[in-house]
C-alpha positions as CSV (number, residue, x, y, z in Angstrom):
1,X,-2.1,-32.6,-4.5
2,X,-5.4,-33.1,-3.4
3,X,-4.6,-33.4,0.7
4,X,-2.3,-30.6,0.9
5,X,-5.1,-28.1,-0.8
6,X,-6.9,-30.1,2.2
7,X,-4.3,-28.9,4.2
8,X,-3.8,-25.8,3.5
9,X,-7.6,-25.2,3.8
10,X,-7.5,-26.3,7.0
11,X,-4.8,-24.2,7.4
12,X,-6.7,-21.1,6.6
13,X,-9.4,-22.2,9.4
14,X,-7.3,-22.4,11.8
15,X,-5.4,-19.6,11.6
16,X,-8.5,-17.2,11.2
17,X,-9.2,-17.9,14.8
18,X,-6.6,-15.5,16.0
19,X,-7.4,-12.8,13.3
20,X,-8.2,-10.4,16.5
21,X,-4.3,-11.5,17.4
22,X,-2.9,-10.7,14.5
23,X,-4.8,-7.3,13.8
24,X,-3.1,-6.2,17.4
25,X,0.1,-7.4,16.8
26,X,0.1,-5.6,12.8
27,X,-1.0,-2.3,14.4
28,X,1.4,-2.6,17.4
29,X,4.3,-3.2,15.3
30,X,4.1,-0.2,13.6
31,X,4.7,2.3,16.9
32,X,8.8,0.8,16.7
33,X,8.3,1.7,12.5
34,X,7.7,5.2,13.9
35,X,10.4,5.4,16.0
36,X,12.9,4.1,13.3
37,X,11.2,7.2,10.9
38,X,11.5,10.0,13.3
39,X,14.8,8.7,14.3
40,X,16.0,9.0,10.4
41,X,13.8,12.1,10.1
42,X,16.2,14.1,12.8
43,X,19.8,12.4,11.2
44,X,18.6,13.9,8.3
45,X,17.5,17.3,9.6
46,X,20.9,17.8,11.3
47,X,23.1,16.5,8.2
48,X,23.6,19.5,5.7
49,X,23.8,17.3,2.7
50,X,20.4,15.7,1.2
51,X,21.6,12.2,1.0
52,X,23.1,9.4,2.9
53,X,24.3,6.5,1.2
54,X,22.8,8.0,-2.1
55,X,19.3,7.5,0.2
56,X,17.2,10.6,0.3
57,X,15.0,11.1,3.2
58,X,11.7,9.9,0.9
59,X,13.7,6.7,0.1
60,X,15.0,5.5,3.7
61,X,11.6,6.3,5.0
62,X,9.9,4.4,2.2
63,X,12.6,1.5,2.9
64,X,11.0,0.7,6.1
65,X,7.6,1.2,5.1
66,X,8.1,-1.4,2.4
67,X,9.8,-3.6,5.1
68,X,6.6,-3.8,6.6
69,X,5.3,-5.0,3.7
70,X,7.4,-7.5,3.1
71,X,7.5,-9.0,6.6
72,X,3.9,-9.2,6.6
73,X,4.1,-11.9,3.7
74,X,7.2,-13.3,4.0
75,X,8.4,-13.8,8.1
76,X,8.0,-17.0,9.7
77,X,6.5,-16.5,13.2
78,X,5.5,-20.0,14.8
79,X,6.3,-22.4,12.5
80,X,10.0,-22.8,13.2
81,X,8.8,-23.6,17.3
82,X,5.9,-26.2,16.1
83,X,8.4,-28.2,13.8
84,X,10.5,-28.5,16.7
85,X,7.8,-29.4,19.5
86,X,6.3,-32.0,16.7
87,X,9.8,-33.7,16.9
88,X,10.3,-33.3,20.8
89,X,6.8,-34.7,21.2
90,X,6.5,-37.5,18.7
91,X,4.2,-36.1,16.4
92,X,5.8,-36.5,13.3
93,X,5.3,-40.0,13.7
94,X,2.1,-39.7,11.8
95,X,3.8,-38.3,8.6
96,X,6.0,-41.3,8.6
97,X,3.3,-44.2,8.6
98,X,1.3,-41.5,6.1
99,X,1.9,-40.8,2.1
100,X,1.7,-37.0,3.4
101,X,5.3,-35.2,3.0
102,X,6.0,-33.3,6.1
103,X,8.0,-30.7,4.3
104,X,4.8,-30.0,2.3
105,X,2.7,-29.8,5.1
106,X,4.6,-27.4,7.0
107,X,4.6,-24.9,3.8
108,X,1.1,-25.4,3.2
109,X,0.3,-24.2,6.9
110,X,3.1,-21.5,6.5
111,X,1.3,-20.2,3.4
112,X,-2.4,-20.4,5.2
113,X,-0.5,-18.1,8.0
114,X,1.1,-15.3,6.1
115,X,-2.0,-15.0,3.9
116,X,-4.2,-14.5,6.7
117,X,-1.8,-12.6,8.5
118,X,-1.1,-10.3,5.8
119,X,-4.8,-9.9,4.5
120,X,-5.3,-8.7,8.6
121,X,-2.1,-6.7,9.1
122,X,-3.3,-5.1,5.4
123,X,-6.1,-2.2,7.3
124,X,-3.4,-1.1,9.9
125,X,-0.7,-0.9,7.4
126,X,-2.2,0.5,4.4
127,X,-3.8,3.5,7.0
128,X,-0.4,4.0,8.1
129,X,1.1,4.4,4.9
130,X,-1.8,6.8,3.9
131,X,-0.8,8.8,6.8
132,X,2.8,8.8,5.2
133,X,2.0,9.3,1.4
134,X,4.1,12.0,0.5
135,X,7.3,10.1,2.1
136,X,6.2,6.5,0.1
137,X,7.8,5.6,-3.3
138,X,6.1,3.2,-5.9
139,X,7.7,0.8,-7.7
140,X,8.6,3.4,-10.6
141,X,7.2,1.1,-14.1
142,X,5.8,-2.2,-14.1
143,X,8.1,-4.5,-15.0
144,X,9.7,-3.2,-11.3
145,X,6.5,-4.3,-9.3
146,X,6.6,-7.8,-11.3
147,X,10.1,-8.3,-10.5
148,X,9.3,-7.6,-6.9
149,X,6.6,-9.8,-6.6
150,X,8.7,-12.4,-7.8
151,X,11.5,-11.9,-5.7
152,X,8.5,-12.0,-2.4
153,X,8.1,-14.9,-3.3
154,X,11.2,-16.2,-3.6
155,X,12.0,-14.8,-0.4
156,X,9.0,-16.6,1.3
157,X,10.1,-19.3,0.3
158,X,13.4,-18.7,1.1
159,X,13.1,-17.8,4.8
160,X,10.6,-20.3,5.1
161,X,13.5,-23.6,4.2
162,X,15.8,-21.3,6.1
163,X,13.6,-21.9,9.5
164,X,12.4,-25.5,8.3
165,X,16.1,-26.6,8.8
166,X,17.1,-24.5,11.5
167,X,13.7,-26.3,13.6
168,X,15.3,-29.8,12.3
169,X,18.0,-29.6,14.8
170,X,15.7,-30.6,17.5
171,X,16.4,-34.3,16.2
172,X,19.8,-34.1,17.8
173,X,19.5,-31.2,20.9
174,X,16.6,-30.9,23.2
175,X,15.8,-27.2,22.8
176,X,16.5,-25.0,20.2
177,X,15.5,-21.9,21.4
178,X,19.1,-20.5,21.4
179,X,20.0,-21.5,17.4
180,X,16.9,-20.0,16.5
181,X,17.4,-16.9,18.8
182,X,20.7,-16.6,17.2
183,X,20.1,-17.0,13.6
184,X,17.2,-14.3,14.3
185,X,19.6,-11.8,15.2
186,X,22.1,-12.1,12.7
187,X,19.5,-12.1,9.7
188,X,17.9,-9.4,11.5
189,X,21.4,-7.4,10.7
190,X,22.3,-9.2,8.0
191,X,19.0,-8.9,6.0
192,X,18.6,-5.9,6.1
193,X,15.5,-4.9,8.5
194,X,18.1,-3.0,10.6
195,X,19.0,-0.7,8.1
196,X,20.0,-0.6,4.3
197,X,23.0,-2.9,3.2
198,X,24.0,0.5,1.4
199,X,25.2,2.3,5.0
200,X,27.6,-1.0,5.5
201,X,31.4,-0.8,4.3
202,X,31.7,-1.8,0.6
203,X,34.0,-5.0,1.6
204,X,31.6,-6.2,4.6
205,X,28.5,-5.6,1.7
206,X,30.7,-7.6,-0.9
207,X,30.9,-10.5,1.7
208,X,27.4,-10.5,2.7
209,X,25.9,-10.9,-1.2
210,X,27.8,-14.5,-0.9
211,X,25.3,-15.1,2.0
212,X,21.3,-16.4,1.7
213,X,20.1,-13.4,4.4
214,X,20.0,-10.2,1.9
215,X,17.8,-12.2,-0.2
216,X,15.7,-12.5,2.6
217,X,14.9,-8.7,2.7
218,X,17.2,-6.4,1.4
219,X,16.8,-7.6,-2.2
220,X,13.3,-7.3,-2.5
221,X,12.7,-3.9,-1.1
222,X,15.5,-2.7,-2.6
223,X,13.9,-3.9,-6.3
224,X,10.5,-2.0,-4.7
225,X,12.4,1.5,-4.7
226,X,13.7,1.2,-7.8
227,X,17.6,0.6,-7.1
228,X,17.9,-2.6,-8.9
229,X,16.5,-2.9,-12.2
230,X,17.4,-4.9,-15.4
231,X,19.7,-7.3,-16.3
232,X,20.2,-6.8,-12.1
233,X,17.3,-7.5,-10.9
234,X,16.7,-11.0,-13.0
235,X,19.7,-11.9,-11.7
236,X,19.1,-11.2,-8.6
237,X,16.1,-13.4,-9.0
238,X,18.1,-16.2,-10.3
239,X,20.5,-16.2,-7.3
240,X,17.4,-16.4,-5.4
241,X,16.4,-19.4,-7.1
242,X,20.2,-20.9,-6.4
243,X,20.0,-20.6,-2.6
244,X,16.4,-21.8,-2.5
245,X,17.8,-24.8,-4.8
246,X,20.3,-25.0,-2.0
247,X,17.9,-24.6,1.0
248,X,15.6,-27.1,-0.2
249,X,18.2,-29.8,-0.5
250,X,20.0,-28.8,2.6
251,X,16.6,-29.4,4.3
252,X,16.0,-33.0,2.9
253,X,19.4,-34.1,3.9
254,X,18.7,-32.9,7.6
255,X,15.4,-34.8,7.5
256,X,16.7,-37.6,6.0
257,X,19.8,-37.5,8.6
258,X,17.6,-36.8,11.4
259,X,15.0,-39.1,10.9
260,X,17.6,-42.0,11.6
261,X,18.0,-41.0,14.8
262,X,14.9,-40.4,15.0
263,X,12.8,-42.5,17.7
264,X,9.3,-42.7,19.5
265,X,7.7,-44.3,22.6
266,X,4.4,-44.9,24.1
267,X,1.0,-45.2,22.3
């Protein structure tokens, strides 16, 4: 375990170089989270009932706000694109002549990125949650904000196999810009960052909890505010665990398939 604590240290080093990067893209990510709010703000103000989807106005604000949150540790931003260039360019030779797993290195630089990104996107964030303190909910005991730290990390994870594969298919198609584009999009919607699951028709919700993507956002925030607790949320957990089960050996039976075909040139 020795060289991926190597890695992952390296990791960290290099990643703090564009600290100044991520404190501008943190803070100018939240101007769209405003948007979103005062968008909900004025559907509420012009409904005559206090609720939508059994959501009060304090609960779908908070729902973004912990969305934030979440993203900040959990999304995968480069990594998908480097997997792929180190296959397009031959990089991944290395890891073949090497005792060094590239699956493990990949997470160990994934995990140096979110925890610098989220220890930076942490000053912007927390000031503009401050700003919107009577409109945030706290996880309401503490067996709540356990379970939801769990289920982060799960969902890191999670979205980070979910990427690892979807960056594989560059052993078979020269660019895949459009896959990833297109997997994007429908977890976007899918996952929840959109809006609650909730506002969705009960069948179209029913089909998507036989899919990976609300455990990549929905689940979590919706264990934060409280609207899945006991016996629920651990077994929400555990489906978690099935689809990263899943995810991980979908991923090593890409890699293995793809490193077949798999061939470099030159020096």
């Amino acid at each position: 375990m020795g060289k991926y604590w190597h890695v992952l240290n390296i990791g960290l080093q290099n990643t703090l170089v564009y600290r100044v990067n991520f404190l501008f893209r943190a803070s100018f990510g939240l101007v769209p989270l405003m948007a979103v709010i005062s968008v909900w703000r004025t559907i509420y103000l012009g409904k005559s009932g206090g609720q939508i989807a059994n959501y009060e106005l304090t609960q779908m604000v908070s729902y973004y706000l912990v969305i934030t949150i979440v993203d900040a540790l959990t999304a995968v931003t480069e990594d998908d694109w480097q997997i792929a260039a180190d296959i397009k360019d031959g990089n991944i030779s290395q890891f073949l002549l090497k005792p060094m797993d590239y699956l493990a290195y990949r997470f160990c630089l994934f995990g140096a990125g979110r925890l610098v990104y989220a220890a930076v996107a942490l000053v912007p964030t927390v000031l503009f949650i401050w700003c919107l303190r009577d409109s945030f909910i706290l996880p309401p005991d503490a067996a709540t904000a356990a379970g939801f730290l769990v289920s982060v990390a799960l969902t890191a994870v999670l979205q980070f196999l979910f990427s690892f594969t979807l960056a594989l298919l560059a052993f078979w198609v020269l660019e895949v810009a459009t896959f990833i584009f297109i997997a994007f999009a429908f977890e976007y919607i899918a996952g929840g960052h959109l809006f609650p699951l909730d506002l969705l028709p009960p069948a179209v919700a029913g089909v998507l909890d036989y899919t990976p993507f609300p455990y990549m956002l929905f689940f979590p925030v919706s264990v934060w505010l409280g609207r899945v607790t006991g016996e629920a949320l651990w077994l929400g957990v555990l489906v978690q665990l099935l689809w990263i089960v899943a995810a991980y050996g979908l991923a090593r039976c890409v890699w293995n398939r793809g490193i077949r075909k798999y061939s470099a040139v030159g020096g």
